[in-house]
TITOR-462545 format. One record per residue (C-alpha): x, z negated, y; chain; residue number from 0. Coordinates in nm, 2 decimals, always signed. Layout:
# TITOR-462545
REC,X,Z,Y,chaine,num
REC,X,Z,Y,A,NUM;
...
//
This chain:
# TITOR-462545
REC,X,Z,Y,chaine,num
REC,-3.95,-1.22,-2.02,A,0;
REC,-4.01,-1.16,-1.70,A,1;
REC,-4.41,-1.06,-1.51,A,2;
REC,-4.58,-0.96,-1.21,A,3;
REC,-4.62,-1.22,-1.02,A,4;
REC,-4.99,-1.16,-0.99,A,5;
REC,-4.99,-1.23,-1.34,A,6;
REC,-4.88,-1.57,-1.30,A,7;
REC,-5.21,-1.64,-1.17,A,8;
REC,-5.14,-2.04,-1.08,A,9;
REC,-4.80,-1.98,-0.93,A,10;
REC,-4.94,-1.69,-0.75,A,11;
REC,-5.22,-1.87,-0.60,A,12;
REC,-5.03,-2.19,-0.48,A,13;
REC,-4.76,-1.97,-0.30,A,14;
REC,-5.06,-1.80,-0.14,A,15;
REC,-5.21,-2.13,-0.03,A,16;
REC,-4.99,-2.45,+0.00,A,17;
REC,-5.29,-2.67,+0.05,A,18;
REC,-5.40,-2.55,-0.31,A,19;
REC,-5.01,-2.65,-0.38,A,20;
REC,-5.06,-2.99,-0.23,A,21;
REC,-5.41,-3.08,-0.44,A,22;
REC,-5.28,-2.91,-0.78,A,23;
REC,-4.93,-3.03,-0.82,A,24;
REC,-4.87,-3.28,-0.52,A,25;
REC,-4.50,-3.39,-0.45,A,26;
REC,-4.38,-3.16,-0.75,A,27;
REC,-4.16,-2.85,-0.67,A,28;
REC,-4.36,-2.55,-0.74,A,29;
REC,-4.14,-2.37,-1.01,A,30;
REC,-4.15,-2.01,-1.04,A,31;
REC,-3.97,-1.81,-1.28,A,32;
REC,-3.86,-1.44,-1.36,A,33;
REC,-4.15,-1.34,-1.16,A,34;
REC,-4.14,-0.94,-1.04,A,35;
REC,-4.19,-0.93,-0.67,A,36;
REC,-4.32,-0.56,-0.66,A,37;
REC,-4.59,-0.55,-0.39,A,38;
REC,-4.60,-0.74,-0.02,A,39;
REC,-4.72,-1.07,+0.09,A,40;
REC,-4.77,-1.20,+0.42,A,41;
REC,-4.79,-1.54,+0.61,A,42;
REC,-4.64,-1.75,+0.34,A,43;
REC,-4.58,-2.08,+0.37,A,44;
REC,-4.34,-2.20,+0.09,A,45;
REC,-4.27,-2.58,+0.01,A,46;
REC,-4.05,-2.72,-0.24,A,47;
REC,-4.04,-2.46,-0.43,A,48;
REC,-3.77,-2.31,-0.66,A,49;
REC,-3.76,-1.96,-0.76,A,50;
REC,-3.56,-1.86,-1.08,A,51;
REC,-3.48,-1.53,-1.18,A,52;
REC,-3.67,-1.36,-0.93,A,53;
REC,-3.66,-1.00,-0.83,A,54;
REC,-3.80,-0.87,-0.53,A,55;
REC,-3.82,-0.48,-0.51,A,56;
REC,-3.71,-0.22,-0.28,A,57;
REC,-3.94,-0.10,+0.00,A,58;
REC,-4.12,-0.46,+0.00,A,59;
REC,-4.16,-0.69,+0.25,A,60;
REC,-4.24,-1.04,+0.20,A,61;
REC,-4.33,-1.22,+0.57,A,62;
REC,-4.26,-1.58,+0.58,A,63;
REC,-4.41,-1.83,+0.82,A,64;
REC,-4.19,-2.14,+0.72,A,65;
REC,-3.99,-2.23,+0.46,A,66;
REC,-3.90,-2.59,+0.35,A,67;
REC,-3.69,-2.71,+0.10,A,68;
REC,-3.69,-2.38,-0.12,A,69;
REC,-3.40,-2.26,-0.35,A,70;
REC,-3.33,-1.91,-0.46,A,71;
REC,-3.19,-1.95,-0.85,A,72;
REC,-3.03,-1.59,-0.97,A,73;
REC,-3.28,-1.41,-0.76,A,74;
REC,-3.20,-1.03,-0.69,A,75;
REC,-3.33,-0.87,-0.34,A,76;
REC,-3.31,-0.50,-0.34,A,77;
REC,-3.36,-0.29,-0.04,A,78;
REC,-3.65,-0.54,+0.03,A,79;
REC,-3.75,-0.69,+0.36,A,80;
REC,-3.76,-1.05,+0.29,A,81;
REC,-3.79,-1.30,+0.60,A,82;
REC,-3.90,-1.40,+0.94,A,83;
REC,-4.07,-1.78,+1.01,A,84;
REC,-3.83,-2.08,+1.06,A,85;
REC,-3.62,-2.21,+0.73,A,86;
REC,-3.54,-2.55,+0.68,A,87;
REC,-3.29,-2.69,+0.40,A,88;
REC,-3.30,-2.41,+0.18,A,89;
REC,-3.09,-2.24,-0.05,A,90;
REC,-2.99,-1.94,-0.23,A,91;
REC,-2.75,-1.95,-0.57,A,92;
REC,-2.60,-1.69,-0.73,A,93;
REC,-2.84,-1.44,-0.56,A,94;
REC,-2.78,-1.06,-0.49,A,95;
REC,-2.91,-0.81,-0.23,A,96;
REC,-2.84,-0.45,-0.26,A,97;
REC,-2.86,-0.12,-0.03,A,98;
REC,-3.07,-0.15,+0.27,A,99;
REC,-3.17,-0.53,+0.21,A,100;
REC,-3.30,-0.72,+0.50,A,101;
REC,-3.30,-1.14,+0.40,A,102;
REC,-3.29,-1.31,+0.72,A,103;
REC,-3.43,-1.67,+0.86,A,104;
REC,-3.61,-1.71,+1.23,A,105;
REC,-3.51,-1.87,+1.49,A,106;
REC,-3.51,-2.25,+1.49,A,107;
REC,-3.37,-2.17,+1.13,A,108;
REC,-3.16,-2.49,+1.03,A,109;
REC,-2.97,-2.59,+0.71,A,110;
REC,-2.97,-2.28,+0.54,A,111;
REC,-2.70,-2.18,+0.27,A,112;
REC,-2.54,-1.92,+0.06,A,113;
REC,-2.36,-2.01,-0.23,A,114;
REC,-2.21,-1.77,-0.47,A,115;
REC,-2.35,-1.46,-0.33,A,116;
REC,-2.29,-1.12,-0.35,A,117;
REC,-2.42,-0.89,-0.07,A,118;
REC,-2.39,-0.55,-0.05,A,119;
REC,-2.50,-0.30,+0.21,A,120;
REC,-2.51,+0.08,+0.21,A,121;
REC,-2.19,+0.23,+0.42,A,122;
REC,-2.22,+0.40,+0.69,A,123;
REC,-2.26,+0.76,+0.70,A,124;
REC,-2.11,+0.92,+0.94,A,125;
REC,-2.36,+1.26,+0.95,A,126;
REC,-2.64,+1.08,+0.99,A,127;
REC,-2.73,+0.83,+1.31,A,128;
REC,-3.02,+0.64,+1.48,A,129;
REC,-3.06,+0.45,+1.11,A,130;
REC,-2.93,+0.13,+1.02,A,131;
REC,-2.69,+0.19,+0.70,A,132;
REC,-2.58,-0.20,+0.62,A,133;
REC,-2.76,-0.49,+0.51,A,134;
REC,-2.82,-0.78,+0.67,A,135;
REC,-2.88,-1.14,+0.57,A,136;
REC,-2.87,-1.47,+0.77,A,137;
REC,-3.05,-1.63,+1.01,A,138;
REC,-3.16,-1.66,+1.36,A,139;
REC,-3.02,-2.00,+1.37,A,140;
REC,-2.80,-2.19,+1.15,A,141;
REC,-2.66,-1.97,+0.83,A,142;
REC,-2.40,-2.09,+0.59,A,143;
REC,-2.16,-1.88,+0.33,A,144;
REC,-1.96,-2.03,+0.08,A,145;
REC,-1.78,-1.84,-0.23,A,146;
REC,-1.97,-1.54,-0.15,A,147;
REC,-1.88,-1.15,-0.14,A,148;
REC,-2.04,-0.94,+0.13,A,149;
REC,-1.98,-0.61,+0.16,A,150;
REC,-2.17,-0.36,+0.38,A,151;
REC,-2.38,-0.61,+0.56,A,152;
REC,-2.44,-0.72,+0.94,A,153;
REC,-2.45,-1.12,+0.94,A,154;
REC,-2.67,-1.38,+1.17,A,155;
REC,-2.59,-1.69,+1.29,A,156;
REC,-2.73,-1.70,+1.67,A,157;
REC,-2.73,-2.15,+1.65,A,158;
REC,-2.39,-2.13,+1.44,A,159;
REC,-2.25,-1.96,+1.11,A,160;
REC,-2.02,-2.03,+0.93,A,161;
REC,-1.83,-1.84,+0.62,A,162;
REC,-1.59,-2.03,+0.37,A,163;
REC,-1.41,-1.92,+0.06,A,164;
REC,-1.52,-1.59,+0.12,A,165;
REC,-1.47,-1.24,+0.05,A,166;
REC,-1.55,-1.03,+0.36,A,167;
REC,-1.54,-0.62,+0.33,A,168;
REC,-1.67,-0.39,+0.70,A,169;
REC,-1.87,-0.62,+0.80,A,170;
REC,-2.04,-0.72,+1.13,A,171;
REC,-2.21,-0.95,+1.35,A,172;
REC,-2.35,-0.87,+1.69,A,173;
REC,-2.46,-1.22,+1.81,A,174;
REC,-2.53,-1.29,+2.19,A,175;
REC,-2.69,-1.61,+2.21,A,176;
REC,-2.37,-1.75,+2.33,A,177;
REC,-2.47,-2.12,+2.17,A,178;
REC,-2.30,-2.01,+1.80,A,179;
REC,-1.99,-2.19,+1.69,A,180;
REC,-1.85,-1.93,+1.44,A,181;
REC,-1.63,-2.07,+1.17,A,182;
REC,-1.46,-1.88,+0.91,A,183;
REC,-1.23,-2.08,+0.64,A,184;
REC,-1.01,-1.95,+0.37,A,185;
REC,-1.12,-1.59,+0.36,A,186;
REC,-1.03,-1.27,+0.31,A,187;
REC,-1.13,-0.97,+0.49,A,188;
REC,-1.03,-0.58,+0.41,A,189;
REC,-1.12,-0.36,+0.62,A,190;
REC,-1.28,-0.42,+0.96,A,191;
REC,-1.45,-0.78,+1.04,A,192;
REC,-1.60,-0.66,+1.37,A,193;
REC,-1.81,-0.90,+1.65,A,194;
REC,-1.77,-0.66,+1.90,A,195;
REC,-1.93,-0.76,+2.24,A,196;
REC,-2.09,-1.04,+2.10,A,197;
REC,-2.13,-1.39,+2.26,A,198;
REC,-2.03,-1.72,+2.10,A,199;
REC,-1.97,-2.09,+2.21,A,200;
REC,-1.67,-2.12,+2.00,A,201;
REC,-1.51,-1.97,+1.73,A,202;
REC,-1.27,-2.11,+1.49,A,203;
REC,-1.05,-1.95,+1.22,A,204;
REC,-0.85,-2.10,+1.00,A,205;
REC,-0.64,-1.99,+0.71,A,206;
REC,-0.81,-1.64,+0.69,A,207;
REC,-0.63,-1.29,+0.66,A,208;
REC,-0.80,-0.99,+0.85,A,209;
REC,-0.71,-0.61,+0.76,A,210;
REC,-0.89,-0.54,+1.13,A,211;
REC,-1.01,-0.82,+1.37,A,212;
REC,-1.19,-0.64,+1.62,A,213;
REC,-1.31,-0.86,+1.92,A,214;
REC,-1.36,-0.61,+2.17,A,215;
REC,-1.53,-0.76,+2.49,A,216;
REC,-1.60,-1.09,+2.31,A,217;
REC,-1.72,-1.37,+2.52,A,218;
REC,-1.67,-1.75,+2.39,A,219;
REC,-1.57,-2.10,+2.55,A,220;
REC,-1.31,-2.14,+2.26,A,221;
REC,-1.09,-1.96,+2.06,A,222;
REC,-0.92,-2.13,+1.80,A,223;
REC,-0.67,-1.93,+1.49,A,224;
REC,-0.46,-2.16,+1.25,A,225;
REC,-0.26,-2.00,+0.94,A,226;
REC,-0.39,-1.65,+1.02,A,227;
REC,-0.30,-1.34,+0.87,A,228;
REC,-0.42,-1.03,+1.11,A,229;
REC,-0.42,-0.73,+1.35,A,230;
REC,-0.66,-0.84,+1.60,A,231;
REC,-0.78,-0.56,+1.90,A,232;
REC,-0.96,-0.84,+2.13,A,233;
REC,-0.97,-0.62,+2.46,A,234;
REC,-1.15,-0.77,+2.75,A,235;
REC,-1.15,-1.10,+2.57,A,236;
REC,-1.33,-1.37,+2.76,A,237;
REC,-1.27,-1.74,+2.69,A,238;
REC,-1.23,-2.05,+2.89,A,239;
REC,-0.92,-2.15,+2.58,A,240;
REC,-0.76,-1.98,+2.34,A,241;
REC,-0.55,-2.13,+2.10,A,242;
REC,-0.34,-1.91,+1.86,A,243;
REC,-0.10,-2.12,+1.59,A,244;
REC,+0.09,-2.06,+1.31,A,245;
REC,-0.04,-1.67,+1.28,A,246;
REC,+0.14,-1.33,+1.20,A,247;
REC,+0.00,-1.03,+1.34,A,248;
REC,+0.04,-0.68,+1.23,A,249;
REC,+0.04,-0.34,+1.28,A,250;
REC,+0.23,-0.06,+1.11,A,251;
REC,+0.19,+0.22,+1.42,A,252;
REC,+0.42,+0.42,+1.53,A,253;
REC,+0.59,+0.18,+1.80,A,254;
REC,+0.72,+0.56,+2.03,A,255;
REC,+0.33,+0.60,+2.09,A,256;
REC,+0.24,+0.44,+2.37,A,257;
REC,-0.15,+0.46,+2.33,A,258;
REC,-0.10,+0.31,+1.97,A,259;
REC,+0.11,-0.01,+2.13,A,260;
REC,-0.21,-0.09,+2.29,A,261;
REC,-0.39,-0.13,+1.99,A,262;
REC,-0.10,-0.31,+1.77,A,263;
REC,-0.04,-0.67,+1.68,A,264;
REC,-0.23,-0.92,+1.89,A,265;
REC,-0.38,-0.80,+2.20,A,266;
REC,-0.63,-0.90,+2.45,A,267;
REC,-0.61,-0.59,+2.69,A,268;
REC,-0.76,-0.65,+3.05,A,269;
REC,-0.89,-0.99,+2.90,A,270;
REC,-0.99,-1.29,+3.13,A,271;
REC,-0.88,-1.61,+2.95,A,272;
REC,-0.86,-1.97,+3.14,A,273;
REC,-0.60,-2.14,+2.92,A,274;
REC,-0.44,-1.88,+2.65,A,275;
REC,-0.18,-2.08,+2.41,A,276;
REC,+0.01,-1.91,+2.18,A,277;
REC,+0.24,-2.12,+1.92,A,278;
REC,+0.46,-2.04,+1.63,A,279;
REC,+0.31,-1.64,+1.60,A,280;
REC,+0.51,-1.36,+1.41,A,281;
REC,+0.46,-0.98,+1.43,A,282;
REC,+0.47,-0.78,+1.14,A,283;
REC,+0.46,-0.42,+1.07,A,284;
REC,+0.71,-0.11,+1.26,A,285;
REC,+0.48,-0.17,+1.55,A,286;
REC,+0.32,-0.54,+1.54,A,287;
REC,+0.37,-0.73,+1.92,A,288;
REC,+0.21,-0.93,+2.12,A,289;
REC,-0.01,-0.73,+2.43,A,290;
REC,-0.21,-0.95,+2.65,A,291;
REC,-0.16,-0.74,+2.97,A,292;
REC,-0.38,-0.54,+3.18,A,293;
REC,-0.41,-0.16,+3.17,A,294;
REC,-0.46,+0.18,+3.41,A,295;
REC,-0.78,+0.32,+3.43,A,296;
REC,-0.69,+0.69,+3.30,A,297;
REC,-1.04,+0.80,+3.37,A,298;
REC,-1.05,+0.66,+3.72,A,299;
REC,-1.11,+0.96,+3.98,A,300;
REC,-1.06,+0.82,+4.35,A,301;
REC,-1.25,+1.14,+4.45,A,302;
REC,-1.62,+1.05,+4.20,A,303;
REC,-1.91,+0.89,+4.40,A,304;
REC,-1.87,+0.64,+4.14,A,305;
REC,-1.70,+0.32,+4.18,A,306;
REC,-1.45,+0.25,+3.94,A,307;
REC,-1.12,+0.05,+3.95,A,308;
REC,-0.75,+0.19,+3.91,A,309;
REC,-0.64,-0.06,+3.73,A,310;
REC,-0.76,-0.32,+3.48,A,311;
REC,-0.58,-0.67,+3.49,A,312;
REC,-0.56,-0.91,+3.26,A,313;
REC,-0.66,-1.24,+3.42,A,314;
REC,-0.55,-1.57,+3.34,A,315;
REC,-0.48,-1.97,+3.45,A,316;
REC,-0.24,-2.09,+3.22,A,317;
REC,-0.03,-1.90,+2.99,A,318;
REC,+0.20,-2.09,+2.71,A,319;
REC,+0.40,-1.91,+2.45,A,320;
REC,+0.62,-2.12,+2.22,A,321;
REC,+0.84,-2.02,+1.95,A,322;
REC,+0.72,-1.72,+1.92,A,323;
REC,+0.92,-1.33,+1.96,A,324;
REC,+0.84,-1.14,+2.23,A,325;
REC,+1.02,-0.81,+2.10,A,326;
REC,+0.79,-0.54,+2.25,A,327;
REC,+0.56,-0.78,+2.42,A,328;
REC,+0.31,-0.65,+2.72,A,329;
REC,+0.25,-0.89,+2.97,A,330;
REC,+0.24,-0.58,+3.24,A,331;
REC,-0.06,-0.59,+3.47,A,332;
REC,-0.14,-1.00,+3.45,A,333;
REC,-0.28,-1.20,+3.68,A,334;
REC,-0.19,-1.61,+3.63,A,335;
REC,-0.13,-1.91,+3.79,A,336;
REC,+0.13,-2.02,+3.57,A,337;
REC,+0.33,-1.86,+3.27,A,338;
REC,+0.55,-2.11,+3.05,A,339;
REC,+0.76,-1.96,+2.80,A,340;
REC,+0.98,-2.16,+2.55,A,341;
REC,+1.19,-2.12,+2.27,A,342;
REC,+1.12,-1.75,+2.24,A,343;
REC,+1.37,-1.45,+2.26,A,344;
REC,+1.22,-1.16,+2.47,A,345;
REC,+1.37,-0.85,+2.48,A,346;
REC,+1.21,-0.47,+2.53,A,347;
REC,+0.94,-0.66,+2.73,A,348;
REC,+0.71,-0.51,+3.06,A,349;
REC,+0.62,-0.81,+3.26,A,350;
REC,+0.55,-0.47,+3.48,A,351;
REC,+0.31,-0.48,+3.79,A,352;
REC,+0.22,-0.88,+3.76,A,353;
REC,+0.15,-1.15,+3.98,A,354;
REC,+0.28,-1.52,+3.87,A,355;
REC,+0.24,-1.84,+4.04,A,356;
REC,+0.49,-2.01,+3.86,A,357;
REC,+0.72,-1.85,+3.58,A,358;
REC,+0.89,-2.12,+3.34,A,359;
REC,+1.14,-1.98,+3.11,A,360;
REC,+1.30,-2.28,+2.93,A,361;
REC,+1.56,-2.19,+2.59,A,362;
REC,+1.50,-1.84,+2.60,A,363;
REC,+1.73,-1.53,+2.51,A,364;
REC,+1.69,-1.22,+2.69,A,365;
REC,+1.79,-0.92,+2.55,A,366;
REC,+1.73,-0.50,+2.59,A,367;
REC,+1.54,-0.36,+2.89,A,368;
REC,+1.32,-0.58,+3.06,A,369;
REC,+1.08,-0.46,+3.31,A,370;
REC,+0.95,-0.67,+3.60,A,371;
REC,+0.87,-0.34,+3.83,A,372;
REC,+0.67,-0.43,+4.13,A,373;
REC,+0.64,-0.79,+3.96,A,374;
REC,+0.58,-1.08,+4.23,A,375;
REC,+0.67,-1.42,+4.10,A,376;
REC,+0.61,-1.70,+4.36,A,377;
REC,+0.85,-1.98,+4.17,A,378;
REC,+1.03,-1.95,+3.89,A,379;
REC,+1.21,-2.24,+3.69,A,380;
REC,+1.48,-2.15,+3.46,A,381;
REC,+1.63,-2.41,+3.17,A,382;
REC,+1.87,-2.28,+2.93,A,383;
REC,+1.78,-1.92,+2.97,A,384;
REC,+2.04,-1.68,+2.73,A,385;
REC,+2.12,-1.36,+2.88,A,386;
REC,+2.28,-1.04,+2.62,A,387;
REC,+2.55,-0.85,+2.76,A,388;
REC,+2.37,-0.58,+2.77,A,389;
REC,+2.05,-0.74,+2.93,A,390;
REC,+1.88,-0.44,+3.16,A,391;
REC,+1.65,-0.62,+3.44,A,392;
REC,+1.43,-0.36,+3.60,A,393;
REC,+1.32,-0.51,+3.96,A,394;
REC,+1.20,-0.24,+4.16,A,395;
REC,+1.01,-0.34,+4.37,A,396;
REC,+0.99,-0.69,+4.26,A,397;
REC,+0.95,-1.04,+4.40,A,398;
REC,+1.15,-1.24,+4.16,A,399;
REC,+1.44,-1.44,+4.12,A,400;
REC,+1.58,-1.38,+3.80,A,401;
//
């Protein structure tokens, strides 16, 4: 049977006043159960506590100052503002939070987990603007999912989040601290998982299949994918390494268009990337290839007062692509020091407009048209290099031997 929690007159009172806490009950958790959250408190500060069965309403806001060493049991947050103050080691079970639900730590957060959880946001409607229309839950520190279904909802993590086990439906996370490592471990994610423009440390993901990976002008220090399933759009990409293993990529556009080629597969259009490694990656789909060139600037105007550039490269240090097809692939419009491609067959490939270093093509077929059009290639190294018979090398204007 569950009350007001103004009813419970002794709980009440020592989650008002933790000193009272301290005197009544001492070391013991405070232990409050099936208690109705229906109007709002302010400056709470919650100790070893446990709330069970718990059920905050919608339109109230509950304003924490710290939390320590508090679990959530079962508890159900629904279109409530719930948060703010710094958390430390606590926990929510089997919770829920509904429609426009806000449940989010403060910075200097630390230790704070999610297990079994199902989150669910409102979805965006696309008549109505300047209002949020997702939940959001997290903290502005360190946040933790595991086994948890979120749906509709904007996650936080600024000191590092991570999300195991996990189902994952258009959601988002804007985070620009640039100190987060993001991790995400066996999950799965329809729709879009979008971090556009935000700013990491690192991000890892591993084992994870993505309907939509979009990673539009992300900044990190590290990228790492392992046993990936996605189509990533990662344009302007920055990262001193990125490490992509054991993925396939996919993308079922029409291959004929060339704007949707720039959005297929993997690509990192105009990105700036110190060391990119790419090892053991399929394409699937009628349009699913690799793109990690540069671009023109169909909206630049030589004539506007505005400065703009023609052209947007892709820069890189190092490129290294290992068994991997290169059927399609865009490498037009790169920058790099050095390119090493092995054990791969490339064939209906622009290496257009590029400046190489060094190119090193060791046990590679080449096959179809391949263009290399105003390409300049400093040195290249060729070991065991296949050619078709009916190999097309375009070289106009090129610097190349090939």
């Amino acid at each position: 049977m569950s009350k007001n929690i103004e009813e419970m007159k002794e709980e009440y009172s020592m989650l008002q006043n933790v000193k009272l806490r301290r005197e009544k009950i001492g070391s013991e958790a405070l232990i409050i159960k099936n208690a109705n959250f229906k109007n709002g408190m302010s400056g709470i500060v919650c100790e070893n506590t446990k709330f069970i069965g718990c059920y905050f309403y919608p339109d109230v806001s509950i304003e924490i100052i710290s939390m320590n060493d508090v679990t959530f049991d079962g508890c159900q947050f629904m279109s409530c503002n719930f948060g703010g103050g710094v958390w430390n080691n606590v926990t929510f079970n089997k919770s829920d939070g509904r429609a426009k639900f806000f449940l989010l730590g403060g910075m200097g957060s630390k230790n704070v987990v999610f297990n079994e959880c199902d989150f669910m946001g409102v979805p965006e409607n696309e008549k109505i603007i300047h209002e949020n229309y997702f939940g959001m839950v997290g903290t502005h520190g360190h946040a933790a999912f595991f086994n948890c279904n979120l749906k509709y909802v904007g996650l936080e993590g600024d000191d590092g989040l991570s999300i195991k086990s996990s189902r994952l439906e258009k959601v988002y996370s804007n985070i620009q601290s640039g100190k987060c490592d993001l991790l995400l471990d066996d999950v799965v994610s329809k729709d879009y998982f979008d971090l556009t423009s935000s700013k990491f440390n690192k991000v890892e993901m591993r084992k994870t299949t993505f309907e939509d990976l979009r990673m539009v002008n992300v900044e990190t220090n590290a990228l790492m994918m392992g046993e990936c399933t996605a189509k990533m759009i990662g344009h302007g990409l920055k990262s001193v390494d990125a490490t992509i293993r054991d993925c396939t990529f996919h993308d079922e556009g029409d291959p004929g268009n060339p704007v949707e080629r720039r959005y297929s597969g993997f690509s990192t259009y105009y990105g700036k990337i110190d060391h990119l490694s790419i090892d053991n990656v399929r394409f699937g789909g009628s349009n699913g290839s690799l793109f990690i060139g540069g671009s023109i600037n169909i909206y630049h105007d030589p004539k506007s007062l505005k400065p703009s550039k023609p052209i947007f490269y892709a820069e890189y240090g190092k490129i290294s692509i290992k068994k991997t097809s290169l059927k399609r692939a865009s490498l037009a419009y790169v920058h790099a020091e050095e390119v090493n491609i092995s054990e791969c067959d490339i064939s209906d490939a622009n290496f257009d407009h590029s400046k190489f270093d060094i190119l090193t093509l060791r046990q590679v077929a080449l096959a179809g048209k391949i263009d290399f059009t105003n390409t300049i290639v400093k040195r290249v190294t060729q070991e065991n290099v296949r050619r078709d018979s009916k190999l097309s090398l375009i070289k106009t204007g090129a610097i190349i031997d090939i």
